[in-house]
N, CA, C and O atoms as CSV, one atom per row, in Angstrom:
chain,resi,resn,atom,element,x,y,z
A,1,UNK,N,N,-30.482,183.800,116.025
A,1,UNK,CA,C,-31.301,183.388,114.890
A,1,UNK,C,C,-31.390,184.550,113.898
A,1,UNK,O,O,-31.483,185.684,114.368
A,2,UNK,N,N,-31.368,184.367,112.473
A,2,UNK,CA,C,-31.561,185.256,111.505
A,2,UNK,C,C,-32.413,185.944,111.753
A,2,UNK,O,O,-33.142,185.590,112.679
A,3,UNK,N,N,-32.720,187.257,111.035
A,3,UNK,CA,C,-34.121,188.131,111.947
A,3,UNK,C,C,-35.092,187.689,110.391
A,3,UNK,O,O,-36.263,188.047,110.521
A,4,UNK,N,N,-34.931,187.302,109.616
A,4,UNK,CA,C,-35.537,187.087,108.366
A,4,UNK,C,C,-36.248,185.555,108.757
A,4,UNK,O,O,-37.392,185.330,108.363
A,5,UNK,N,N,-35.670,184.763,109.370
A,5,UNK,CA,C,-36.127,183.485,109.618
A,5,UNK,C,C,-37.041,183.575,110.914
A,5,UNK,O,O,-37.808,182.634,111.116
A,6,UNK,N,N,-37.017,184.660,111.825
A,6,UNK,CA,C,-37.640,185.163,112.969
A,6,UNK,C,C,-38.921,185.650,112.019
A,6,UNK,O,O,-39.847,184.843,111.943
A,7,UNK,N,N,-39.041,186.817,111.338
A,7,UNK,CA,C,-40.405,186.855,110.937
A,7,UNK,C,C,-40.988,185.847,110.080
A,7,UNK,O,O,-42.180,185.561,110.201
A,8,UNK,N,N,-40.181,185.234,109.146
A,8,UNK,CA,C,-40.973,183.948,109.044
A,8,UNK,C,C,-41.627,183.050,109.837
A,8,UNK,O,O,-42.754,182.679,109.510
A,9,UNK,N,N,-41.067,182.617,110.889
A,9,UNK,CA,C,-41.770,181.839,112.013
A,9,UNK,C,C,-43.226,182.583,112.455
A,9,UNK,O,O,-44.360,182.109,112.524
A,10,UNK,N,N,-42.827,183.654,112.667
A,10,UNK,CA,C,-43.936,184.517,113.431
A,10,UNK,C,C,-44.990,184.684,111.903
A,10,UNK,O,O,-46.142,184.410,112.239
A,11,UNK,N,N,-44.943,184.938,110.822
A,11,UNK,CA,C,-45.846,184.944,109.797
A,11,UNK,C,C,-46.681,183.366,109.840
A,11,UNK,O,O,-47.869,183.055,109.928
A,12,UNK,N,N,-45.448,182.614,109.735
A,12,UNK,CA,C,-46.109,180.705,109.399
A,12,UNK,C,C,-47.041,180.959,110.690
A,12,UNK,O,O,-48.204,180.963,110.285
A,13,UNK,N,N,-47.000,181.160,112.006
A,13,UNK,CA,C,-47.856,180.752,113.182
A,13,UNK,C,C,-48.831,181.766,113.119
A,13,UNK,O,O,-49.958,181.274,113.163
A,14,UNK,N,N,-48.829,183.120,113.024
A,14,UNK,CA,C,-50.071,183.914,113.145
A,14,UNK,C,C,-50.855,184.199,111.368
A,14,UNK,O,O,-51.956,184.711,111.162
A,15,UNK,N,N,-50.116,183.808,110.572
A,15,UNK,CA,C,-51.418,184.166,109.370
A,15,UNK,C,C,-52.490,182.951,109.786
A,15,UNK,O,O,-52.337,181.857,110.329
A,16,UNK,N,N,-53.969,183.874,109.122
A,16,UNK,CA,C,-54.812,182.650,108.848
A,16,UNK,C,C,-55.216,182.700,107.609
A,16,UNK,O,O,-54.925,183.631,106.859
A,17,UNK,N,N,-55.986,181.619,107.247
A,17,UNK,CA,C,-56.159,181.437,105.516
A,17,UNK,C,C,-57.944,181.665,106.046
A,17,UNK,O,O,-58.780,181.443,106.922
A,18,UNK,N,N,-57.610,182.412,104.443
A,18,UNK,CA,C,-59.316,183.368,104.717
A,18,UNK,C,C,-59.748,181.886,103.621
A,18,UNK,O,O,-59.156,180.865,103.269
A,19,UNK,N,N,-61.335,182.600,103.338
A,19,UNK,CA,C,-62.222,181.937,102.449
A,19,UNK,C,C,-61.515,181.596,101.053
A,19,UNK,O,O,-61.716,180.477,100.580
A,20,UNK,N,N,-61.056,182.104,100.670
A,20,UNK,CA,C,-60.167,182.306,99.218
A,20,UNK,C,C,-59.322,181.734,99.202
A,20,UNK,O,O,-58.842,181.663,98.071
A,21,UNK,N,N,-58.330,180.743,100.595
A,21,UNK,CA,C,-57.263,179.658,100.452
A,21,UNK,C,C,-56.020,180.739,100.984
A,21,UNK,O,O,-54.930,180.268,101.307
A,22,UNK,N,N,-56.288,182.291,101.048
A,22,UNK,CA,C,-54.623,183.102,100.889
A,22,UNK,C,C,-54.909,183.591,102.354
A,22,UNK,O,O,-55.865,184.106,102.933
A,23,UNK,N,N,-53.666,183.199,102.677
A,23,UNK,CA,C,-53.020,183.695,104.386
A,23,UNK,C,C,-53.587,185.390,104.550
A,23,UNK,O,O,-53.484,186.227,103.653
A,24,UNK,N,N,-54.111,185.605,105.723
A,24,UNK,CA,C,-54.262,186.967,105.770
A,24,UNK,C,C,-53.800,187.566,107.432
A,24,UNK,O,O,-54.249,186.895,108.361
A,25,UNK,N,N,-53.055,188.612,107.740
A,25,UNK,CA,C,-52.860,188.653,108.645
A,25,UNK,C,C,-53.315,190.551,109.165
A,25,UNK,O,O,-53.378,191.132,108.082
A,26,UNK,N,N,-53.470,191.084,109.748
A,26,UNK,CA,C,-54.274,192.371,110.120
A,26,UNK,C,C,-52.592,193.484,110.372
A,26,UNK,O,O,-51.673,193.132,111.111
A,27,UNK,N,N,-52.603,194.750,109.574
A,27,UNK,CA,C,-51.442,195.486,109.907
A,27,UNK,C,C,-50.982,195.701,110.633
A,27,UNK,O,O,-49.759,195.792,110.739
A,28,UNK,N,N,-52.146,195.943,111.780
A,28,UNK,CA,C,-51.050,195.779,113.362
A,28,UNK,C,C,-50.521,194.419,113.680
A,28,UNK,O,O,-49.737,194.432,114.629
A,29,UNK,N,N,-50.750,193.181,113.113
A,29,UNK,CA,C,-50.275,192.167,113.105
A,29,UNK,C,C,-48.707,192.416,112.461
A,29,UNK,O,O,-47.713,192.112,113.122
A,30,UNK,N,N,-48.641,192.818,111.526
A,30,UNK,CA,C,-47.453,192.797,110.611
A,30,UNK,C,C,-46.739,194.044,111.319
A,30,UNK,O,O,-45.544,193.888,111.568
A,31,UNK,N,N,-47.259,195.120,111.631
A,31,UNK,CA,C,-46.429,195.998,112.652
A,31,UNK,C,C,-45.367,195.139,114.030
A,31,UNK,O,O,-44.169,194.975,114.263
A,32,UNK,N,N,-46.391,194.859,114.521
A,32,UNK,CA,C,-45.723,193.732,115.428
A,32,UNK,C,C,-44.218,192.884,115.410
A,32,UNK,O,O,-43.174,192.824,116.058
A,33,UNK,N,N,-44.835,192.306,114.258
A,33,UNK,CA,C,-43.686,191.294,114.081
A,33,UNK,C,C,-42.363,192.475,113.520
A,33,UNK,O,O,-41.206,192.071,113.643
A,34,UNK,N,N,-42.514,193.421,113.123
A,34,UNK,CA,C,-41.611,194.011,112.467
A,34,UNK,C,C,-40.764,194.951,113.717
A,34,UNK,O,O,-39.588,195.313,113.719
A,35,UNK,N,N,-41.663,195.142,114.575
A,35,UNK,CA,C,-41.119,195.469,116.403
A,35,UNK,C,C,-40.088,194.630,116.654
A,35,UNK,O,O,-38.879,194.844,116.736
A,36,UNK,N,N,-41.009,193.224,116.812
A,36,UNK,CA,C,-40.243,192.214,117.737
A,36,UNK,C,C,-39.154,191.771,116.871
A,36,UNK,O,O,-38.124,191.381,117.421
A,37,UNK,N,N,-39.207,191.773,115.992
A,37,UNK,CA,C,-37.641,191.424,115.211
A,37,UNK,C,C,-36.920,192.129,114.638
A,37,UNK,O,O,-36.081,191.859,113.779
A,38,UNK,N,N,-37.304,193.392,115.232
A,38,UNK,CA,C,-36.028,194.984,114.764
A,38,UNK,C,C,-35.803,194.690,113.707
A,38,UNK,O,O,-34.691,194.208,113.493
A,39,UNK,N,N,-36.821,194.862,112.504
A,39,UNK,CA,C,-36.781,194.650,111.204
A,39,UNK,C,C,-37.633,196.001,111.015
A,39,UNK,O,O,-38.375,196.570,111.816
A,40,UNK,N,N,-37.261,196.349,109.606
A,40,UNK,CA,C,-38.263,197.424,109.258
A,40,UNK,C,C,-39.443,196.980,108.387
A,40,UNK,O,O,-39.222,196.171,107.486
A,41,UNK,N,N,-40.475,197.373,108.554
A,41,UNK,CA,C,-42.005,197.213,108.004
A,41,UNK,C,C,-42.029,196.763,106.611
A,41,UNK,O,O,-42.966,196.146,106.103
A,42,UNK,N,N,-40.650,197.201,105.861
A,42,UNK,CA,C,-40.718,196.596,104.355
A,42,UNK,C,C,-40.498,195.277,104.130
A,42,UNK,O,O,-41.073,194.521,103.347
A,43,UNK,N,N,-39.056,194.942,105.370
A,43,UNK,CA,C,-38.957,193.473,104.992
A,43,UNK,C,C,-40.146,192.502,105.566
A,43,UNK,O,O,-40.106,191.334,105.178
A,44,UNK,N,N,-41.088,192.843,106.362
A,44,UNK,CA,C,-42.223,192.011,106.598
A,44,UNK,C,C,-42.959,192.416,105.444
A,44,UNK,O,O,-43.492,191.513,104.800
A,45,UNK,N,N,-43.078,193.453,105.099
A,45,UNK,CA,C,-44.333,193.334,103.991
A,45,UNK,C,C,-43.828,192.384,102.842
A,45,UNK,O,O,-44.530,191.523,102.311
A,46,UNK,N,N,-42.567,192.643,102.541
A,46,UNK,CA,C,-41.742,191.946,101.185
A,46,UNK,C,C,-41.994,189.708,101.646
A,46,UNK,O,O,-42.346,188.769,100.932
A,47,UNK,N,N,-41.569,189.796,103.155
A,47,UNK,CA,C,-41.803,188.184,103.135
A,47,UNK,C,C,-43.166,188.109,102.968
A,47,UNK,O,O,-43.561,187.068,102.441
A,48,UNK,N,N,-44.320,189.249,103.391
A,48,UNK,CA,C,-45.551,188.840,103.212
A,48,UNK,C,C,-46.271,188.384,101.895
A,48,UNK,O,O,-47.199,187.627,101.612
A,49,UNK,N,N,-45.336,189.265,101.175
A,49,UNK,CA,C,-45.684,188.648,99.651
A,49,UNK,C,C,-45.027,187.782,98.923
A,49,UNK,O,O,-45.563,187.248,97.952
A,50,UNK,N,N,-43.440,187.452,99.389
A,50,UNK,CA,C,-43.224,185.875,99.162
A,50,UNK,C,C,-43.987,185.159,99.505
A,50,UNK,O,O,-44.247,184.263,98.703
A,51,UNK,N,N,-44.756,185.157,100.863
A,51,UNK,CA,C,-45.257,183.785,100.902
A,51,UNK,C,C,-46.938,183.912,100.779
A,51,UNK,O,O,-47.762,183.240,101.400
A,52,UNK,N,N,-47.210,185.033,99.741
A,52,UNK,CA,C,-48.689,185.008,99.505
A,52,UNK,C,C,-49.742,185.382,100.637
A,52,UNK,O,O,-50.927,185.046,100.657
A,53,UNK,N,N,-48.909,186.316,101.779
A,53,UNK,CA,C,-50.029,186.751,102.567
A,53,UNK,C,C,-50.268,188.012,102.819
A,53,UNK,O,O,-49.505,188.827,103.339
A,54,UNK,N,N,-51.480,188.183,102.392
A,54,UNK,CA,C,-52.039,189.217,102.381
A,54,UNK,C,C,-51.885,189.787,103.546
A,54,UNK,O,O,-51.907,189.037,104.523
A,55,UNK,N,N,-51.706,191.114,103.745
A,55,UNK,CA,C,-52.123,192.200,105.081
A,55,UNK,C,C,-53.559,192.920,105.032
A,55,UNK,O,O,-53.976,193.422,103.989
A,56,UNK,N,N,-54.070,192.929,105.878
A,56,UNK,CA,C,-55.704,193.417,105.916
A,56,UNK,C,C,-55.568,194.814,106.962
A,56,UNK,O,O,-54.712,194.908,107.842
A,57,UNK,N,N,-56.611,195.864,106.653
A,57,UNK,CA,C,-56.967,196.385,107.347
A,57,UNK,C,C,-55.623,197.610,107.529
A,57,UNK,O,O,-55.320,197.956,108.671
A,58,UNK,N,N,-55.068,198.054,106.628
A,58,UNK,CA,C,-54.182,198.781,106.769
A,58,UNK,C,C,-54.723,200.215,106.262
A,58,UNK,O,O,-55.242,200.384,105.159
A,59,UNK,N,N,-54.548,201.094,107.108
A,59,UNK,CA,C,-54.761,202.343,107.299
A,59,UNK,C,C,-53.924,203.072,106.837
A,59,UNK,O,O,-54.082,203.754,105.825
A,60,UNK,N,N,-52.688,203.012,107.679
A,60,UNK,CA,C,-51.746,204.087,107.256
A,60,UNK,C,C,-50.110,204.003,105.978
A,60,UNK,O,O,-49.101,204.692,105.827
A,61,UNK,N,N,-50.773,202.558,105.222
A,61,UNK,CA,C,-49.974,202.387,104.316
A,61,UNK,C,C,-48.877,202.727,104.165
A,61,UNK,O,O,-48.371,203.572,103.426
A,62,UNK,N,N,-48.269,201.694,105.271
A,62,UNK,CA,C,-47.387,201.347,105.795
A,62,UNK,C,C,-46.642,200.220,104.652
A,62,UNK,O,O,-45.501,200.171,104.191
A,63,UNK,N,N,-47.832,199.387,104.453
A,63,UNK,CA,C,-47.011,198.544,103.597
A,63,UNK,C,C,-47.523,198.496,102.282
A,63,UNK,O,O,-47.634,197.362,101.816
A,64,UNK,N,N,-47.884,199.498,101.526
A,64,UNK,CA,C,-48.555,199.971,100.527
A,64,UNK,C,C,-47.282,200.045,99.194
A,64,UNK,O,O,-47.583,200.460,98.075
């Protein structure tokens, strides 16, 4: 499977939609997925903002 279509899956199932309607998912969340699909941290942050979801709680701006 594509590794681009791998963190998509894993974004669609673990974001949740906050009060405001926009997907939010926590940086060690987005760390994660960027592990498990031997991707580097940019291309999750980059699909995170195709598909309008925010990352929360990021410390070490990572995806800054």
């Amino acid at each position: 499977m594509d590794k681009i279509k791998q963190v998509d899956e894993k974004l669609d199932t673990i974001a949740v939609a906050g009060n405001d309607g926009r997907k939010r998912i926590s940086c060690l969340e987005a760390l994660k997925i960027s592990t498990d699909c031997k991707v580097s941290a940019d291309i999750v942050g980059k699909r995170c903002d195709d598909k309008n979801i925010r990352i929360c709680n990021c410390q070490l701006t990572c995806f800054e």
